[in-house]
C-alpha positions as CSV (number, residue, x, y, z in Angstrom):
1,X,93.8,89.7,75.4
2,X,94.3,91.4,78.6
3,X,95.6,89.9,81.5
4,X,92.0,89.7,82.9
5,X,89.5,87.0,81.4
6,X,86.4,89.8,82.3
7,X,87.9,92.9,80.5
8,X,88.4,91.0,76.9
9,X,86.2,93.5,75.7
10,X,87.9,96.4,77.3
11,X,90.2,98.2,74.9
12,X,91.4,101.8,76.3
13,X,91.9,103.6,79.2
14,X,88.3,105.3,78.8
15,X,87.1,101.8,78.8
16,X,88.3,100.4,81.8
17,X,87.8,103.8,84.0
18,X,84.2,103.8,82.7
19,X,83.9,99.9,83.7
20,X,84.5,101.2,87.8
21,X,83.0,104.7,87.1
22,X,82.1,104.9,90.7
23,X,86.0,104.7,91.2
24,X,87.4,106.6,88.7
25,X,85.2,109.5,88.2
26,X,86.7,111.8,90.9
27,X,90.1,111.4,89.6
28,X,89.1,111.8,85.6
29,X,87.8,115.4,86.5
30,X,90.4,116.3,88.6
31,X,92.6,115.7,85.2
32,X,89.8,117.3,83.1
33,X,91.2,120.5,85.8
34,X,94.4,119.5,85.8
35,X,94.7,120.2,81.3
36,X,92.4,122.8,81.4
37,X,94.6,124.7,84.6
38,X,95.3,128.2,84.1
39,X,98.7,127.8,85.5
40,X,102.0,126.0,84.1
41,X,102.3,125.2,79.9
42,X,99.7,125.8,77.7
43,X,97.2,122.7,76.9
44,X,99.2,121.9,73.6
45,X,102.4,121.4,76.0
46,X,100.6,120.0,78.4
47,X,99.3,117.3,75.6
48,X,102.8,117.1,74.5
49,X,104.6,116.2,78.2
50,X,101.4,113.6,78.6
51,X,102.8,112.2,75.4
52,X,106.3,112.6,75.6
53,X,106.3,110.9,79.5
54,X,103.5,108.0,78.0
55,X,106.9,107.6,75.3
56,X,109.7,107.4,77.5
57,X,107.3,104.7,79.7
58,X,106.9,102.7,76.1
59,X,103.3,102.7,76.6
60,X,102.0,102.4,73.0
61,X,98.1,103.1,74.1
62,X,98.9,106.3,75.7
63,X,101.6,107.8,73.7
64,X,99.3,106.5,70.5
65,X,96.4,108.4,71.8
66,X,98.0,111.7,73.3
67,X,100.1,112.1,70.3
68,X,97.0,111.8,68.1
69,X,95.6,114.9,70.1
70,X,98.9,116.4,69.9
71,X,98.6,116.4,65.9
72,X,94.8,117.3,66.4
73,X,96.5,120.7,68.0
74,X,98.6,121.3,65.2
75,X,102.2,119.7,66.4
76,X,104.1,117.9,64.2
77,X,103.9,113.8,64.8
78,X,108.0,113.9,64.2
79,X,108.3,115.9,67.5
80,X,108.1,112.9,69.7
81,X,111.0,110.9,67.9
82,X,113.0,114.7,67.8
83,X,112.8,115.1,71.8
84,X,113.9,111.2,72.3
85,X,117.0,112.2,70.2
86,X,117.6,115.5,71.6
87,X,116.0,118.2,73.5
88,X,117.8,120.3,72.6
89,X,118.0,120.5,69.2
90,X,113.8,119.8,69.1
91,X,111.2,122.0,67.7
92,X,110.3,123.5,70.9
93,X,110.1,126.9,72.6
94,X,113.0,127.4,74.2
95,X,111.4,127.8,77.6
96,X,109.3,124.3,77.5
97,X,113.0,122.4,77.0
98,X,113.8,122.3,80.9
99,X,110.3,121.1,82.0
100,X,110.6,118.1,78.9
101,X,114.0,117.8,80.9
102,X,112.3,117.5,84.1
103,X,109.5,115.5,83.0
104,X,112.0,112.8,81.5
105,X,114.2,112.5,84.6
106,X,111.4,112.6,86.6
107,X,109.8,109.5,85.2
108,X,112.7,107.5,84.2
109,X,114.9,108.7,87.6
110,X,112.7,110.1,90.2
111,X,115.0,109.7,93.4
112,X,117.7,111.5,91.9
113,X,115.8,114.7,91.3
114,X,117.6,117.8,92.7
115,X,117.2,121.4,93.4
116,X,118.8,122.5,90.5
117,X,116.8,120.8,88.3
118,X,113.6,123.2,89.4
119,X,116.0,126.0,89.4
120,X,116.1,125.2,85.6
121,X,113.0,125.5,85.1
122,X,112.8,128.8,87.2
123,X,115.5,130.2,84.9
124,X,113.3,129.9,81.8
125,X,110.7,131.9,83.5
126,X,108.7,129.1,84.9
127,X,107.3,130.2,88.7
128,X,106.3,126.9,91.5
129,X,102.9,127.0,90.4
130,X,103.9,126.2,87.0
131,X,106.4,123.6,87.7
132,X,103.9,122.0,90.5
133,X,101.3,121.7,87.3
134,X,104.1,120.2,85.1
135,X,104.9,117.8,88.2
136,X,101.3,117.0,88.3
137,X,101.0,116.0,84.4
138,X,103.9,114.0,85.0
139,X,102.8,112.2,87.6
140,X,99.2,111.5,86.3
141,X,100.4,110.2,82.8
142,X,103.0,108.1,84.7
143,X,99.8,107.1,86.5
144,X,97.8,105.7,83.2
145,X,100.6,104.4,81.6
146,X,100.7,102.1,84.8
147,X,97.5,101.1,84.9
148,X,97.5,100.3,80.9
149,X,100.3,98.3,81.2
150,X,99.8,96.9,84.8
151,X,96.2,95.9,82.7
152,X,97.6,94.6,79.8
153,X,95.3,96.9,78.1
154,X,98.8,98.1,76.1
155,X,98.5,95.1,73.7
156,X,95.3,96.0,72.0
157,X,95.9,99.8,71.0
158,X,94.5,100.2,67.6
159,X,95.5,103.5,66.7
160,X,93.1,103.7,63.7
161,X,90.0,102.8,65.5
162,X,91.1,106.0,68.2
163,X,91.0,108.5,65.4
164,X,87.8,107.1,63.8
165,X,86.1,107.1,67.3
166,X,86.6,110.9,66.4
167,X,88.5,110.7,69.7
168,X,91.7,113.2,69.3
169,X,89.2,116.1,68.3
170,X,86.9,115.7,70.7
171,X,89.5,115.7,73.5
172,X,91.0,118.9,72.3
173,X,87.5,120.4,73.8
174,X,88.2,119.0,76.9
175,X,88.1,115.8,79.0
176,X,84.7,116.3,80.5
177,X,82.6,116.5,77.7
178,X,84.4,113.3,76.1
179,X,83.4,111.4,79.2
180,X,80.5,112.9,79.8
181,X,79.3,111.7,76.1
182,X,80.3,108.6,77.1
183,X,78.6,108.4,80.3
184,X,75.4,109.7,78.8
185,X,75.7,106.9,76.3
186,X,75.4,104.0,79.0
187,X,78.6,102.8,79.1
188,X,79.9,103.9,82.3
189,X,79.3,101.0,85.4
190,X,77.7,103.0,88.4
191,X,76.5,100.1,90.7
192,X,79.5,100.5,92.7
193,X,82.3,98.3,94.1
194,X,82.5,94.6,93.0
195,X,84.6,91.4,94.9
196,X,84.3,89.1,92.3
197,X,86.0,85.7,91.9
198,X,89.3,84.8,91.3
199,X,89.4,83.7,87.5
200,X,89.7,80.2,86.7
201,X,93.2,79.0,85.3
């Protein structure tokens, strides 16, 4: 179970945005923007730093479900394993190495982030704009991983039951749309903010 009695039936991060909808709706099309940005990596890399940061945070929903839309996008499910054992030596483009370097010590050492580390990324032909979109995925992916594991939401990833929802496809059309559906089907919680009751132990 979770580590809340009331969201038993709660079971992804779709799931427990569309249970505060009133909350979360703002922020899940500013990511919609955010994957679909003209600027920084293409949306395959994009879906590959969301997974590859969702790894390094050992958060089995996320990584589960970013690396199933990965694979939906054509990239190799053996990537992820690859980049944890080298960068280097990875199937990547060249240029997208320093960002995954930047996305990693970004997540697992923020504070000790320097100026050579954008400069990096400015070498491989990456301009601010690009790098302040990388930041961004970075940041938001460190963001869900957080509130799946803060939820205990983690611990009830079924990997099969995401890619008979259908799911990795449809999000390879875009964010909106999947939530959208998904509104339009009831299951988003509109009635605004609750104070319930501390659960009984």
């Amino acid at each position: 179970m979770t580590y809340f009695p009331s969201y038993e039936g709660i079971i992804s991060m779709s799931q427990l945005q569309l249970s505060k909808w009133d909350l979360y709706e703002p922020y899940m099309e500013f990511i919609h923007r955010l994957m679909n940005y003209d600027a920084g990596p293409s949306q395959t890399e994009k879906e590959i730093i969301a997974a590859y940061c969702s790894l390094l945070n050992a958060c089995d929903f996320c990584f589960g479900a970013h690396k199933n839309v990965c694979m939906a996008l054509g990239v190799d499910e053996e990537l992820f394993q690859q980049l944890l054992d080298d960068i280097d030596t990875a199937p990547v483009d060249d240029k997208l190495k320093p960002l995954l370097k930047y996305v990693k010590k970004l997540t697992l050492d923020p504070s000790k982030m320097t100026e050579e580390d954008a400069k990096e990324c400015y070498r491989a032909g990456w301009n601010e704009e690009d790098l302040t979109i990388v930041i961004s995925v970075c940041a938001s992916w460190n963001w869900f991983n957080r509130m799946i594991l803060g939820h205990g939401i983690d611990k009830k990833w079924d990997e099969q039951v995401f890619r008979d929802r259908g799911a990795p496809e449809k999000m390879t059309d875009g964010y909106k749309a999947y939530y959208d559906e998904m509104v339009a089907n009831g299951m988003a919680d509109t009635s605004g903010p609750k104070k319930p009751e501390p659960p009984e132990l």
